[in-house]
C-alpha positions in Angstrom: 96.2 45.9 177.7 99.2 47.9 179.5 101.4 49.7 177.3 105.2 49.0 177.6 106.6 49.6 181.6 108.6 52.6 179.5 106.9 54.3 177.3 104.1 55.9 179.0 106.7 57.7 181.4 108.7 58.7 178.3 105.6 59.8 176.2 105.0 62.2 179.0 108.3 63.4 179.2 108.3 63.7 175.5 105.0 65.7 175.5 106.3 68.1 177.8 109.9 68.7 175.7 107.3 69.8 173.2 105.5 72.1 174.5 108.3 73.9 176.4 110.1 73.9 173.1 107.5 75.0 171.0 108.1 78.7 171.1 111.8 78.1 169.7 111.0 75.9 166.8 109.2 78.8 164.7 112.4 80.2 164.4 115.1 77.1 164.6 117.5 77.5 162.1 119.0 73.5 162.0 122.2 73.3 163.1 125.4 71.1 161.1 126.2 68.4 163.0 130.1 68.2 163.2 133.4 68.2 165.5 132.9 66.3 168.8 130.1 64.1 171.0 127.5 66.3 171.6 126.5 67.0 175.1 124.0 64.8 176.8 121.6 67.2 178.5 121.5 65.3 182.5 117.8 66.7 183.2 117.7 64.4 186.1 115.3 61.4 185.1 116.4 57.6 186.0 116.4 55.7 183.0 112.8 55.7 182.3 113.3 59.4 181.0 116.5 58.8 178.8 116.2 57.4 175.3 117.6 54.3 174.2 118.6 53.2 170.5 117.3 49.6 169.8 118.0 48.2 166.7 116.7 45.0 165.8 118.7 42.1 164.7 117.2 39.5 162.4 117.6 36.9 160.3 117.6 37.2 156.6 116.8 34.0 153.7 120.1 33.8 152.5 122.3 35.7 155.0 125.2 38.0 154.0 126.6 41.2 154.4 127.3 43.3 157.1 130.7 42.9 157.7 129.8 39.4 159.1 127.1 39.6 161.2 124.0 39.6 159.1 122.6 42.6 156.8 120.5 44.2 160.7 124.0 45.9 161.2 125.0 47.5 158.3 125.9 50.6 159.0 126.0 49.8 162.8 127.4 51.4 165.6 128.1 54.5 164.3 124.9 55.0 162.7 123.0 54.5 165.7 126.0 56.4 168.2 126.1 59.6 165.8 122.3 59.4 165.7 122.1 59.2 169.5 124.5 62.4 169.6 122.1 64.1 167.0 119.4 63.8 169.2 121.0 64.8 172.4 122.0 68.0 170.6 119.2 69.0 169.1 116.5 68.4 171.4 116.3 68.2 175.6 116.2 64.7 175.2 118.7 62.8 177.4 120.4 60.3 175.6 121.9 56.6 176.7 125.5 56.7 174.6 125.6 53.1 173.4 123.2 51.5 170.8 121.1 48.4 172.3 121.1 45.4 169.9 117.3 43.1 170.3 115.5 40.6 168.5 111.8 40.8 168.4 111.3 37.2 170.7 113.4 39.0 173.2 111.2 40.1 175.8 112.9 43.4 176.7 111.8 44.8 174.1 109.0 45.7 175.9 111.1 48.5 177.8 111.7 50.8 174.8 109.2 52.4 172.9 111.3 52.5 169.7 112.5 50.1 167.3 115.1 51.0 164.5 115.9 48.0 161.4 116.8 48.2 158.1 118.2 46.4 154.7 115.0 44.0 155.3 114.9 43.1 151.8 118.4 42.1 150.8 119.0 38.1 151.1 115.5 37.2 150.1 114.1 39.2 152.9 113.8 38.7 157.0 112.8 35.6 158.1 110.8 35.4 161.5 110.0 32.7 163.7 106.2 32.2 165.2 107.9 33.8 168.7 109.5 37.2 166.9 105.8 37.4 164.9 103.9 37.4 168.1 106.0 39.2 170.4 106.3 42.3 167.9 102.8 42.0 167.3 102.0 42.3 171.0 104.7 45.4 171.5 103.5 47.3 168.6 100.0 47.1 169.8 100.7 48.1 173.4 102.1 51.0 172.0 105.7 50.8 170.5 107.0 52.2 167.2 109.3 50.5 164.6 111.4 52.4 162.0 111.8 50.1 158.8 114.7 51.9 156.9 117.3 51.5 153.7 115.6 49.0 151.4 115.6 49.7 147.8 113.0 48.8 144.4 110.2 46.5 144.2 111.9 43.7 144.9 113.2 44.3 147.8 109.7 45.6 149.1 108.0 42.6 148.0 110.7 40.3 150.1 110.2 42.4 153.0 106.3 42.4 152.3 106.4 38.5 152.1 107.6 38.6 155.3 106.1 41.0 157.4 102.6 40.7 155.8 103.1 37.9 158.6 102.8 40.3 161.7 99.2 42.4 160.6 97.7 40.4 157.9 94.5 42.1 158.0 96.2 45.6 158.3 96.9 47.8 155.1 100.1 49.3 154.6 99.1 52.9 153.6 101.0 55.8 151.9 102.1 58.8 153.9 101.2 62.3 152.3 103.9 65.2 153.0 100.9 66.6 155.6 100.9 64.1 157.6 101.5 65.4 161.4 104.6 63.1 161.3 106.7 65.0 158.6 105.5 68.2 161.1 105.9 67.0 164.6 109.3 68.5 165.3 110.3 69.8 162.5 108.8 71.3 159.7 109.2 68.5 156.4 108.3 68.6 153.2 107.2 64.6 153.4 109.7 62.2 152.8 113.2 62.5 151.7 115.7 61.0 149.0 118.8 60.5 151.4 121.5 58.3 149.6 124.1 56.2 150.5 127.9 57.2 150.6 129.8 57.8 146.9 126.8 57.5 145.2 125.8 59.9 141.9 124.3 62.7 143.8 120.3 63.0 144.0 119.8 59.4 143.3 120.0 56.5 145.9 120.1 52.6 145.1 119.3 51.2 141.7 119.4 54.7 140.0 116.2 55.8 142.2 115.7 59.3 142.6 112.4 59.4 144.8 111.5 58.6 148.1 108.3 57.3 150.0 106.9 56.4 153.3 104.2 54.4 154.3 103.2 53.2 157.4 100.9 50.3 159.6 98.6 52.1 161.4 96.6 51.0 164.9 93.0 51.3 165.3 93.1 54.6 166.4 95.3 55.8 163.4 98.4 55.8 165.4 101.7 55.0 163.0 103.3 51.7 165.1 105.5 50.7 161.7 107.3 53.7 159.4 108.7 52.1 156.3 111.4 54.1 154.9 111.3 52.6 151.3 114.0 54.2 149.0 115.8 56.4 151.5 118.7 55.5 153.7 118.9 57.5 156.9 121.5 55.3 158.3 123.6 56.5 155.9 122.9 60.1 157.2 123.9 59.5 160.0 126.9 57.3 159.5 128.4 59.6 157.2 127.9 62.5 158.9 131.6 63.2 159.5 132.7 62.0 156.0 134.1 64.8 153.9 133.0 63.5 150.9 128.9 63.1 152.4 126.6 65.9 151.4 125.7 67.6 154.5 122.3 68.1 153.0 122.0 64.5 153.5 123.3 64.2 156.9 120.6 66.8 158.1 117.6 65.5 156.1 118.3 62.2 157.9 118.6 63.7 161.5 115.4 66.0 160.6 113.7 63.1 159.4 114.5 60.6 162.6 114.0 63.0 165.3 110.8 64.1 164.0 109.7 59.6 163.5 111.3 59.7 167.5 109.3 62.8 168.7 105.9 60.9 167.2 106.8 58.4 168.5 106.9 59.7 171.7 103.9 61.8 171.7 101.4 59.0 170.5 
């Protein structure tokens, strides 16, 4: 089965980035992100070398929030624009400016290798139609990634498990240890990280939760297609990440965190 038209191109692209980069990153001390739009490094690829941000829209049970367009785009654009910035500045990855917005029946999904969605278990969970089921079913196992982020307690897992059970039924959802190549990829992470939202009491997230885990869907060669973010909110990292009042602890764990999910990504 052929993998997405883009991400075999940008795989290699990625892999290369890597290893020309890899005698810096012993010593890379992480820089703040702050002040203006980074610089998008023009290393003369068409748009099968630059990266796109594609977030999924979807629909939820019961609807709400969001500022009126559904709980997918909480958070969104500057999330996904500061996020796209992060990456252009800290890696030699060049970077389209503007966020892409998809659902998983849209077939052009199968021109980027990475999927971002989040708050998939607020409103009684995501709802998906036979079409959205197959199609992501199809693009994960040809080769594309989806990050699952900010969703909060067991509740909310089980809605979103409800749901997506629906895609892999007869895959486990496995727990990611801090050695996993993933945390380790780019940068060098001690497994995954408490990032909270905005104003809230510091070292705890949602519901008073002051941990963090990842777990993943994995293909039949061990490749991670789905990282689940559960009890962690990256896209307030990167949202925030010009807020005065946002730890900037935060903000990096969350641009750590991403660029090392987009680098595997890339690279497998």
């Amino acid at each position: 089965m052929k993998q997405p038209r883009i991400i075999f191109v940008f795989r290699i692209f990625c892999f290369a980035l890597l290893f020309c980069n890899v005698g810096l990153l012993q010593a890379q001390v992480y820089p703040q992100i702050s002040g203006a739009d980074a610089d998008v490094y023009d290393l003369g690829y068409d748009d099968a070398g630059e990266f796109n941000f594609v977030r999924v829209q979807f629909d939820s049970y019961y609807g709400g929030g969001g500022f009126g367009y559904g709980t997918w785009s909480i958070d969104f654009p500057d999330a996904d624009m500061n996020f796209l910035r992060g990456v252009s500045r800290l890696t030699n990855i060049r970077v389209m400016s503007d966020p892409i917005v998809l659902r998983f029946d849209d077939e052009k999904i199968f021109d980027y290798p990475f999927l971002y969605m989040l708050e998939v278990g607020q409103g009684g969970g995501l709802v998906m139609s036979p079409k959205e089921i197959e199609n992501l079913r199809e693009y994960l196992l040809r080769g594309g990634f989806l990050l699952i982020d900010d969703f909060w307690g067991q509740r909310q897992w089980d809605n979103f498990y409800a749901s997506f059970s629906q895609v892999f039924p007869d895959r486990e959802i496995i727990e990611l240890q801090p050695d996993h190549e993933i945390f380790h990829v780019y940068y060098d992470i001690d497994g995954p990280q408490l990032i909270p939202a905005l104003f809230r009491s510091d070292e705890y997230g949602e519901q008073g939760i002051d941990y963090a885990s990842n777990h993943a869907i994995l293909d039949d060669e061990g490749r991670v297609m789905v990282l689940i973010n559960w009890n962690s909110d990256m896209g307030d990292g990167w949202e925030h990440t010009y807020h005065p009042a946002y730890p900037t602890r935060y903000a990096n764990s969350a641009y750590r965190l991403g660029i090392n999910y987009l680098m595997y990504s890339m690279t497998h």
